[in-house]
C-alpha positions as CSV (number, residue, x, y, z in Angstrom):
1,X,9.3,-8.4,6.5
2,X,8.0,-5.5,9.6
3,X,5.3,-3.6,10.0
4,X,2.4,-4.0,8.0
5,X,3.7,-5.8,4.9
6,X,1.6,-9.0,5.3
7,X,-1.6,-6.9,6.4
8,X,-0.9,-4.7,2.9
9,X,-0.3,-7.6,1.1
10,X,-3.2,-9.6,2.1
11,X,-5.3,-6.7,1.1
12,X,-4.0,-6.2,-2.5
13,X,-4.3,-10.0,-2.7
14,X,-8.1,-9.7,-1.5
15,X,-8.7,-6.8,-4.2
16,X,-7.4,-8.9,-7.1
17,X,-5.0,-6.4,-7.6
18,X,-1.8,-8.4,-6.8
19,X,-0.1,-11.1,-5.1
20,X,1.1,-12.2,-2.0
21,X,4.1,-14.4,-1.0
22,X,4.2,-15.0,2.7
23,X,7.7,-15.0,4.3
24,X,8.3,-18.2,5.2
25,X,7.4,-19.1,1.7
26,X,9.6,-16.6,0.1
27,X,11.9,-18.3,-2.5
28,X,13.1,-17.3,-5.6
29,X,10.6,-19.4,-8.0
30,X,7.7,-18.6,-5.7
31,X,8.7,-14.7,-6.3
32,X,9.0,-15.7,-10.2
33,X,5.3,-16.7,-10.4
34,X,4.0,-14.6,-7.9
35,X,5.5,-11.9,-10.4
36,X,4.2,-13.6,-13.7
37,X,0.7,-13.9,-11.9
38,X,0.4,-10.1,-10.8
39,X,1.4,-9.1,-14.5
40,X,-2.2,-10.2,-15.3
41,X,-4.4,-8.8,-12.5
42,X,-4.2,-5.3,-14.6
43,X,-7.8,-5.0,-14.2
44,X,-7.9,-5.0,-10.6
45,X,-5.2,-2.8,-10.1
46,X,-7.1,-0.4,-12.7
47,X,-10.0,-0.8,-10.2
48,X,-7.7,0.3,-7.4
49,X,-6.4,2.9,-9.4
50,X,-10.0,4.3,-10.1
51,X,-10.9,4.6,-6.4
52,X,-8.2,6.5,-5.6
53,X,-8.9,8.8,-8.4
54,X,-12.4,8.9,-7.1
55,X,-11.6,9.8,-3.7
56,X,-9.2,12.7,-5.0
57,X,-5.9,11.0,-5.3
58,X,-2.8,11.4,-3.1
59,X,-3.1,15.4,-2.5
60,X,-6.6,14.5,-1.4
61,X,-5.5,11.8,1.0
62,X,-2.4,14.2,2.5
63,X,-5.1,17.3,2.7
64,X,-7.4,14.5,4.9
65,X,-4.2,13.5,7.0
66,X,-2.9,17.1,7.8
67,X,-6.7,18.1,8.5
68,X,-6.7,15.6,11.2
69,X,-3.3,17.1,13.1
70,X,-4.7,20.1,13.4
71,X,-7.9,19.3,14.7
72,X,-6.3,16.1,16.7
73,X,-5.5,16.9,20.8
74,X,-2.3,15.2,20.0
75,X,0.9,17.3,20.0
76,X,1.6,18.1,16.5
77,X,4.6,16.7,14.2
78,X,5.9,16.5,11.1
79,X,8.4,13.5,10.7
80,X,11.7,14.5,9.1
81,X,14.2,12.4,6.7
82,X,17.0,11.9,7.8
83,X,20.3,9.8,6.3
84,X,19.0,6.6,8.5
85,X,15.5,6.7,7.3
């Protein structure tokens, strides 16, 4: 687990729209049910779904993101992909 895993997962867990399973308790029956619970939150991930939709989706969300580069003070780049990413 790195970077913001647990933070994401809290959040999704919060929302009703998901689980979370934290590291130390990660085993393969606590995956099972953490699996068999999520299968029926489908209305708050339909919930989730919806305010994304709202707020204009991914394109929206990548238009708000590249509108903040170029009116940032912060040297402007693009991250690449590369074979190690």
């Amino acid at each position: 687990f790195g970077r913001d895993q647990t933070e994401v997962a809290a959040r999704v867990a919060a929302t009703g729209a998901g689980t979370q399973i934290l590291p130390d308790a990660l085993t393969p029956a606590a995956l099972r049910a953490a699996i068999h619970e999520a299968m029926t939150m489908r209305a708050g991930a339909q919930q989730i779904a919806a305010g994304f939709a709202r707020a204009g989706g991914a394109s929206a969300a990548a238009d708000a993101l590249e509108s903040l580069l170029t009116t940032s003070s912060a040297p402007q780049h693009r991250p690449t992909m590369s074979a190690h990413n």
